[in-house]
LUMVEXTOR-993034 format. One record per residue (C-alpha): x, y, z. Coordinates in steps of 0.5 Angstrom, whole numbers, padded with zeros to 4 digits, always signed. Each point is the difference from the previous one (the first is absolute). Example, Ala and Ser with C-alpha at 12.3 -4.5 7.8 and 13.67 -1.06 7.14 Angstrom:
+0025-0009+0016
+0002+0007-0002
This chain:
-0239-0333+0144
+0001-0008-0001
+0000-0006+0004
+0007-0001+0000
+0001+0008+0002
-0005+0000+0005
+0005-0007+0003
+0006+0004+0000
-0004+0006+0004
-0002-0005+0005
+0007-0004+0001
+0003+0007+0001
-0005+0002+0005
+0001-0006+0003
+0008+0000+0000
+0000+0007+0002
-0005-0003+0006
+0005-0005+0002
+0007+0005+0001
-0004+0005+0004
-0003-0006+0005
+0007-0003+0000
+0004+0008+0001
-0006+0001+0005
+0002-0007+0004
+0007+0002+0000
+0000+0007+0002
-0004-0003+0007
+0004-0006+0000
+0006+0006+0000
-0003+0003+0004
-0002+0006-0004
-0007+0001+0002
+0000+0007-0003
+0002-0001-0007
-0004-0007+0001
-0006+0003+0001
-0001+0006-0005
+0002-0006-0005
-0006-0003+0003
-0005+0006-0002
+0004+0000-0006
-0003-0006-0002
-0006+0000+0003
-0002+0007-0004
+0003-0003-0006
-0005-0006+0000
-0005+0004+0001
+0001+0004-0006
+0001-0006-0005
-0006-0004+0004
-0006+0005+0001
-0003+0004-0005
-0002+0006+0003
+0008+0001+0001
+0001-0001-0008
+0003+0008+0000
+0005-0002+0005
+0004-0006-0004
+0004+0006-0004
+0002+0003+0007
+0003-0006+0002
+0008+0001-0002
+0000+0008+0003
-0004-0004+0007
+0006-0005+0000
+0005+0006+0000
-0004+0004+0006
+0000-0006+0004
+0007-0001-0001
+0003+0006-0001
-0004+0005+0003
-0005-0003+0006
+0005-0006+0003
+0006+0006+0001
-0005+0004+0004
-0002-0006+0004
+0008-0002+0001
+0002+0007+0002
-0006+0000+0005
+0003-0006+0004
+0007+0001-0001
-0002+0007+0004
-0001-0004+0006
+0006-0004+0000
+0007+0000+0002
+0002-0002-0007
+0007+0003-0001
+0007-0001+0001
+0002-0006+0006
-0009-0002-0001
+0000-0003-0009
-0002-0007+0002
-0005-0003+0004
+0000-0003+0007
-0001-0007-0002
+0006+0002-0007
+0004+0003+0007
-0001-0006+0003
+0002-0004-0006
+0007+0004+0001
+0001-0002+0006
-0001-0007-0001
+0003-0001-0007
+0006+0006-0001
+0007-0002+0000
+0002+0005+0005
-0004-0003+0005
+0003-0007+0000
+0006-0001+0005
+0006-0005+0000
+0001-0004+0006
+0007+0001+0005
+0002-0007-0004
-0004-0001-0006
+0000-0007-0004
+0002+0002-0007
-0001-0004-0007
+0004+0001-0007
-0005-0001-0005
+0001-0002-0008
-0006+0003-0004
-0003-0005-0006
-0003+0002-0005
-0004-0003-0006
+0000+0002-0008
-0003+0001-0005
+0000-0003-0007
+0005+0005-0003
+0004+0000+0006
-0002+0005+0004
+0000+0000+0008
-0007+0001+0002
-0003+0003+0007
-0002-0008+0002
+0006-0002+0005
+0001-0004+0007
+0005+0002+0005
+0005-0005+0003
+0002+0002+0007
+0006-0004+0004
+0005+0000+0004
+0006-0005+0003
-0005-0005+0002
-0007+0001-0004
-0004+0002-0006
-0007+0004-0001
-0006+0000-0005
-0003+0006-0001
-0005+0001-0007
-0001+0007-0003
-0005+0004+0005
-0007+0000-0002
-0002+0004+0007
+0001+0007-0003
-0002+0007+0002
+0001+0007-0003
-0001+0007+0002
-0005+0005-0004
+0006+0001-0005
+0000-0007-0002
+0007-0001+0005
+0001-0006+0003
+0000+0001+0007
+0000-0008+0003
+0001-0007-0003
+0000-0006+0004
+0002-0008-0002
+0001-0006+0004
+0007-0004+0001
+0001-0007+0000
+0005-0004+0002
+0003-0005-0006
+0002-0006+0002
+0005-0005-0005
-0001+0006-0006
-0008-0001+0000
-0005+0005+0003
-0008-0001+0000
-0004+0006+0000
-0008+0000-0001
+0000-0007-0003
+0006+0003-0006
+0007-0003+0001
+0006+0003-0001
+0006-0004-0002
+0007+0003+0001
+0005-0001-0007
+0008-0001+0001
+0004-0002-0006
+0001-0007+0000
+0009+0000+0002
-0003+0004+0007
+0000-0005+0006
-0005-0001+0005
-0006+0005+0001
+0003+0005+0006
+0001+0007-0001
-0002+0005-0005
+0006+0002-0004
-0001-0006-0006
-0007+0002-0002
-0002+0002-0006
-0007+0000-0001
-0007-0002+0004
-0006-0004-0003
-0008+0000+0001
-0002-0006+0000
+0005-0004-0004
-0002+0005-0006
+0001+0007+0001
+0007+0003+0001
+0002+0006+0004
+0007+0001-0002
+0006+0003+0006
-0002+0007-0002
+0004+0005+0004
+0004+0001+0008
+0003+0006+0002
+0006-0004+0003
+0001-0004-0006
+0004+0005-0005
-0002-0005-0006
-0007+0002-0001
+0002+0008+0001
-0002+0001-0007
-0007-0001+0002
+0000+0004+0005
-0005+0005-0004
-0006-0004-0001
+0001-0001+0008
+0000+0006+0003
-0005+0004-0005
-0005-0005+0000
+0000-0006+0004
+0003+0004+0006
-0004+0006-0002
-0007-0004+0000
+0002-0006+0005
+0005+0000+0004
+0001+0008+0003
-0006-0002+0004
-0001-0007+0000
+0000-0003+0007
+0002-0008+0000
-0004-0004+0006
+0003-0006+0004
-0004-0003+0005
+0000+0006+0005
+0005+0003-0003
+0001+0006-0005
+0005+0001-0005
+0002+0007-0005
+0005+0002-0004
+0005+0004+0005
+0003+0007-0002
+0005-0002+0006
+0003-0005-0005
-0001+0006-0006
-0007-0005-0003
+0006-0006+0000
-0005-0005+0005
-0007-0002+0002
+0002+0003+0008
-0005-0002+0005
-0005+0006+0001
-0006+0002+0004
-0006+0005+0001
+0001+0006+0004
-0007+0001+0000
-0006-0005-0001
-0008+0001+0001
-0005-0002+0006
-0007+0000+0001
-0002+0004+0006
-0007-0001+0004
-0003+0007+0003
-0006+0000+0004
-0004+0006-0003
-0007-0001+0006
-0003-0007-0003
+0003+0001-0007
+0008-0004+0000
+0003+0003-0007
+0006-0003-0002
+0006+0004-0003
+0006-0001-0004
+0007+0002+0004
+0007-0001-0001
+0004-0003+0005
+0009+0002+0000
+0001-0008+0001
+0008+0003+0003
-0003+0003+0005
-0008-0003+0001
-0003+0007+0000
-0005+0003-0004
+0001+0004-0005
-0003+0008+0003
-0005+0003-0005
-0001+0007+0000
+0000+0006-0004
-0002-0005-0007
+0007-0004+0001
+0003-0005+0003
+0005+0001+0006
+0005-0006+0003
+0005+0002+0007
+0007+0001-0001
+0006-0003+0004
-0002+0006+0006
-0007-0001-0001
-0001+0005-0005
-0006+0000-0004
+0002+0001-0008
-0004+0000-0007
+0000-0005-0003
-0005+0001-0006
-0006+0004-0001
-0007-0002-0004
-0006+0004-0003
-0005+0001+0005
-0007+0005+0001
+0001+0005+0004
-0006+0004-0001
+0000+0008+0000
+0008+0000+0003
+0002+0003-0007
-0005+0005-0002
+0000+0002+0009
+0007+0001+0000
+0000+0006-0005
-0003+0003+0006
+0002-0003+0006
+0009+0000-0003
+0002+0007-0001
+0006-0002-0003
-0005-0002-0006
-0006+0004+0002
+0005+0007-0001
+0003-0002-0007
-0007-0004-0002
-0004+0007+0001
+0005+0005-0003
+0000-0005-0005
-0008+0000+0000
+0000+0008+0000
+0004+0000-0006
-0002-0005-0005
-0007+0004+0001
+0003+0007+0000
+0004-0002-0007
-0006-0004-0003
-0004+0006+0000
+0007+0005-0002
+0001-0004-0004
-0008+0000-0004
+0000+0008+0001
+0006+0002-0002
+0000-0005-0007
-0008+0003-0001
+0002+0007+0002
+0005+0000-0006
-0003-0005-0004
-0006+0005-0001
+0005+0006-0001
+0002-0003-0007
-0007-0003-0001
-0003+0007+0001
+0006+0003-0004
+0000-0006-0006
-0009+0002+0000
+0001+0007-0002
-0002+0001-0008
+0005+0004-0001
+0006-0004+0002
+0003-0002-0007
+0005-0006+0000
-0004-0004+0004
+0002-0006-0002
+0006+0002+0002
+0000+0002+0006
-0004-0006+0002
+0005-0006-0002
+0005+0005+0003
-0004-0001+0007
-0002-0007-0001
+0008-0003-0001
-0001-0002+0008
-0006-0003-0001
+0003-0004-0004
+0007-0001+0003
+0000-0007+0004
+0000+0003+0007
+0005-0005+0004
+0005+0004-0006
-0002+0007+0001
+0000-0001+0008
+0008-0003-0001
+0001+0006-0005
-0002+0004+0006
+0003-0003+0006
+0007+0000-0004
+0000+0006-0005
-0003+0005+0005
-0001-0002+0007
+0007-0002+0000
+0004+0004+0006
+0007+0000-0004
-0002+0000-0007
-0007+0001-0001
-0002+0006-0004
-0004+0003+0005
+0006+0001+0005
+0005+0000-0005
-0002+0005-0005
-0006+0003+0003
+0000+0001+0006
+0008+0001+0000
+0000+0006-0005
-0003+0005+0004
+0003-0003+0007
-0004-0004+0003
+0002-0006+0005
-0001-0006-0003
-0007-0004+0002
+0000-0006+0003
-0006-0002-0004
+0001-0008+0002
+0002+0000+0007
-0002+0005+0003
-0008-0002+0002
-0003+0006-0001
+0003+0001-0008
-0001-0007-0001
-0007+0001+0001
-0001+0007-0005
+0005-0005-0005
-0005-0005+0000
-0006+0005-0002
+0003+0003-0006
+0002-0007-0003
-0007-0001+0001
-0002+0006-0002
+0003-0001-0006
-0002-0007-0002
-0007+0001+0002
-0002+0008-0003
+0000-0003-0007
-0006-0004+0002
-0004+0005+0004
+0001+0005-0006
-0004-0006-0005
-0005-0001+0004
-0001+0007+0002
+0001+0002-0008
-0006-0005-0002
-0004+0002+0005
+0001+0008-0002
-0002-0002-0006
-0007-0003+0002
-0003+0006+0003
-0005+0004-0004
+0003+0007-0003
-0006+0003+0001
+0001+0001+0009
+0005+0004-0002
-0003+0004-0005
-0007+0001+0004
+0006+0001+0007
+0003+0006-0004
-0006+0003-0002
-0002+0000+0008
+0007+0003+0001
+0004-0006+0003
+0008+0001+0001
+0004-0006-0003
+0001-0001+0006
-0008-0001+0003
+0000-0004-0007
+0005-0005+0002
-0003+0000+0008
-0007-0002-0001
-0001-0002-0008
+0007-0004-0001
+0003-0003+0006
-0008-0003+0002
-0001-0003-0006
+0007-0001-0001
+0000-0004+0007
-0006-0004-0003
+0004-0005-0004
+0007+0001+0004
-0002-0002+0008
+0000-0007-0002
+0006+0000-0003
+0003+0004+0005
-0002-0005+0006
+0004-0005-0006
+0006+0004+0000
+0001+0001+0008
-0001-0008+0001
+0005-0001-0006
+0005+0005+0003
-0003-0002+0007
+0005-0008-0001
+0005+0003-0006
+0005-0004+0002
+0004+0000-0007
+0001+0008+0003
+0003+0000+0006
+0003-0007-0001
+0005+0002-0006
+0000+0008+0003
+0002-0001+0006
+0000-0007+0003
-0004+0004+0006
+0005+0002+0003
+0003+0004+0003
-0001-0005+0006
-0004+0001+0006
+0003+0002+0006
-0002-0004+0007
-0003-0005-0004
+0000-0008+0001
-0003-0001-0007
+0003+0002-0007
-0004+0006-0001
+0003+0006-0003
-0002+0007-0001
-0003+0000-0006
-0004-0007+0001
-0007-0001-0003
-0004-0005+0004
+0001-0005-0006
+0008+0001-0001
+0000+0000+0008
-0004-0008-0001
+0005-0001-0005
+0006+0000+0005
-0004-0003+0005
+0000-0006-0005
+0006-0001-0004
+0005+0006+0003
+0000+0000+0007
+0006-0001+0004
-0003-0004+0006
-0003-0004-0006
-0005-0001-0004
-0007+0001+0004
-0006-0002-0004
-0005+0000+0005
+0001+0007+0002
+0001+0002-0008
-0007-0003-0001
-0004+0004+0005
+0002+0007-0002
-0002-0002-0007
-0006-0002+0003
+0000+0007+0003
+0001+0003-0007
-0005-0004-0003
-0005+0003+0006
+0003+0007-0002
-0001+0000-0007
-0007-0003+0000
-0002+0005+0005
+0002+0006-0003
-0003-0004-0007
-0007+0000+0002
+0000+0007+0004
+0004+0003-0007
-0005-0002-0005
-0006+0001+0004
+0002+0007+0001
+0002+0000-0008
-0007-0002-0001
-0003+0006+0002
+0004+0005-0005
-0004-0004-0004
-0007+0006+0003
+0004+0004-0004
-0002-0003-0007
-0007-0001+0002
């Protein structure tokens, strides 16, 4: 490897070095600790590796560690927290971003009884093609006065990058001039206009005797209508929606009373104070909101802000995202109207995982018995036949099962199985117990092609010799297949058995496309149906529910599952091990 190569590497390691702190101080600027701090571990192990020699071996892990961190360990570490917190529907921000709402939104701003309102004329610059861009000042006036404001550079934005406050000063403009910060503005009349009062007669703005801001836009003026585009989608969109203007102690902000046609006076319902309380010795200083209509502090209860009506009344205001501890995972015992559905739902993602595994296995190795007799001719045959299921993408066959068979109207079975030797129709997706036995024959279907591959591989990797020494012994087919074929066969099969159950234990794809869960649950608060596996259950939870969404709850009873899986995991394959005595 050559110098310059060598160079590159360094500069390399030290660019990728630089991003990672800078991401890293971002993320805790942010306050995005968990993310901040498995970066952090990232880059220290990833020095590691390059810089000492004893950890020369793992420099090649370093692309496969960069995905576990990220992909891998911080959503554990994410679902973790979020499953002691209230985050969901009326509870997505924080405290501090729920308080910024409070300050900054429009719909907490009042008008007074009788406010003071501007017009307002919009002057933009352009550039070299003539082309406006988003470089303006406002001119707000009146009958007896004229103000300045200069583009504001006070902006704030939510996460999703919307302007939620803008602020800019107004100055008052005296004999067409205005000084602002040491920059003076020049109001342009033609020369054929007399005197300097009023607004009508001026065409353009200029900065410091060189820059001109030319009359833009007015939304009382029909002239310059045909800018109107540019104004609303751009500047009003990114300035002006949310820009409040400041004249001394006065406020000032477009008014939806005049349909955004005048800069109205308009003040906060809401603003901040800081409040001692007195902890023993200990004084702690918190943040509270203040309604400055009635002079009340705002309640906080139940992780939201709460303010009194006209009769005294408290109403929610906004919620935030808050600890909560154990509250999700206790109320799935101490709620029955969750704790019902949630353990009906427990008992059946259980009893259809291991259905599910035993029925697929029992007649995965039926075939695989039938294809491993040597005197089967046409083996090829039947084993391509028996794989096509396998090789079906499932999210086909299952809607080829939920719209061709289990359909209660047109549906094969119905229609032309069961209608034929006169029996009622079956209610196969809306009756709970019928639901159930369709959603095992879909998956049995899918699934014995499997079982019937390895249990066929694994056949075949018994020496013939048992058999041969077993019937001289006298031993039926049936004593060679209980003590010689199914305890050498469980040998190379129990792991993948306990694969298949935690597979089949979070199959979505099945009970989503087959049934949707459904029926639905009766007596329930929740949106749990019959069919609901604790996986398809956390999914509504999440995204479906009609009371919104719920993140925090869904998150614990992941936590539930991946406690469950692991569990089962390690007892299973421990007790798989000791089939392998049966070997030695």
């Amino acid at each position: 490897m050559n110098k310059f190569t060598t160079f590159l590497i360094w500069i390399f390691i030290g660019v990728l070095n630089a991003l990672l702190v800078w991401a890293i101080l971002l993320l805790f600027i942010l306050a995005n600790y968990g993310l901040g701090v498995v970066i952090s571990i990232f880059l220290v192990l990833t020095d590691w590796a390059i810089f000492s020699k004893k950890a020369y071996p793992y420099r090649y892990t370093l692309p496969a560690l960069f995905f576990l961190f990220i992909l891998t360990i911080y959503p554990i570490y994410y679902t973790i927290d979020t499953s002691f917190t209230n985050y969901g529907t009326g509870h997505l921000f924080t405290r501090t971003n729920a308080i910024d709402t409070l300050l900054t939104d429009p719909t907490y701003y009042f008008e007074p009884e009788d406010p003071k309102t501007y017009d307002f004329k919009v002057f933009v610059r352009y550039d070299e093609q003539y082309k406006p861009t988003e470089d303006f000042l406002l001119l707000l006036y009146d009958d007896k006065n004229m103000y300045l404001s200069e583009k504001p550079v006070t902006l704030e934005y939510d996460s999703r990058g919307n302007l939620i406050y803008a602020e800019s000063e107004l100055f008052p403009v005296e004999n067409d001039e205005v000084n602002i910060n040491d920059t003076t503005y020049t109001l342009i009349r033609p020369t054929e206009s007399l005197g300097t009062n009023g607004s009508d007669s001026i065409i353009a703005i200029e900065k410091d005797g060189g820059i001109r801001y030319a009359y833009f836009y007015s939304p009382v003026d029909p002239l310059t209508s045909t800018n109107s585009a540019f104004y609303n989608s751009v500047l009003r969109q990114n300035y002006l929606k949310s820009l409040n203007l400041v004249l001394g102690d006065q406020n000032f902000r477009l008014s939806s009373s005049t349909i955004f046609k005048k800069f109205s006076e308009a003040y906060r319902v809401y603003d901040t104070s800081v409040k001692v309380i007195v902890d023993g010795e200990r004084e702690i200083y918190k943040t509270v909101v203040v309604n400055t209509l009635t002079n009340k502090e705002l309640v906080e209860r139940d992780s939201a802000f709460w303010d009194y009506n006209e009769n005294g009344e408290l109403y929610r205001l906004i919620g935030y995202k808050d600890y909560i501890g154990g509250e999700n995972f206790a109320k799935i015992i101490t709620d029955p109207r969750i704790s019902g559905p949630f353990f009906k739902i427990f008992g059946w993602t259980f009893a259809y995982a291991g259905l599910s595994v035993l029925l697929t296995f029992v007649v995965g190795l039926a075939f695989a018995l039938v294809l491993n007799d040597v005197n089967l001719k046409g083996k090829v045959v039947y084993r391509t036949l028996l794989i096509i299921p396998w090789a079906i993408p499932a999210f086909i066959s299952v809607l080829v099962w939920r719209n061709g068979f289990f359909n209660e109207t047109y549906g094969i079975i119905n229609r032309f199985i069961l209608g034929n030797i006169g029996i009622e129709p079956v209610k196969w997706l809306n009756d709970p117990f019928w639901a159930k036995v369709a959603i095992l024959i879909t998956n049995t279907w899918l699934g014995f092609p499997y079982m019937m591959t390895i249990n066929l591989g694994a056949l075949q990797s018994i020496p013939g010799e048992l058999y041969e020494a077993a019937v001289i012994d006298g031993a039926t087919r049936w004593k060679q297949f209980r003590q010689i074929t199914l305890p050498l066969l469980m040998v190379a099969v129990a792991p993948l058995l306990v694969m298949s159950f935690a597979f089949n234990f979070n199959n979505f794809t099945l009970i989503y496309l087959l049934t949707g869960g459904g029926p639905a649950m009766a007596g329930t608060n929740t949106p749990a149906g019959s069919t609901d596996i604790l996986i398809s259950y956390v999914y509504k939870l999440a995204f479906e529910g009609s009371q919104g969404q719920d993140f925090g709850f869904a998150s614990a009873i992941s936590m539930i599952i991946f406690a469950i899986i692991a569990v089962f995991s390690y007892f299973n394959f421990r007790f798989s091990g000791s089939f392998e005595e049966v070997s030695r």
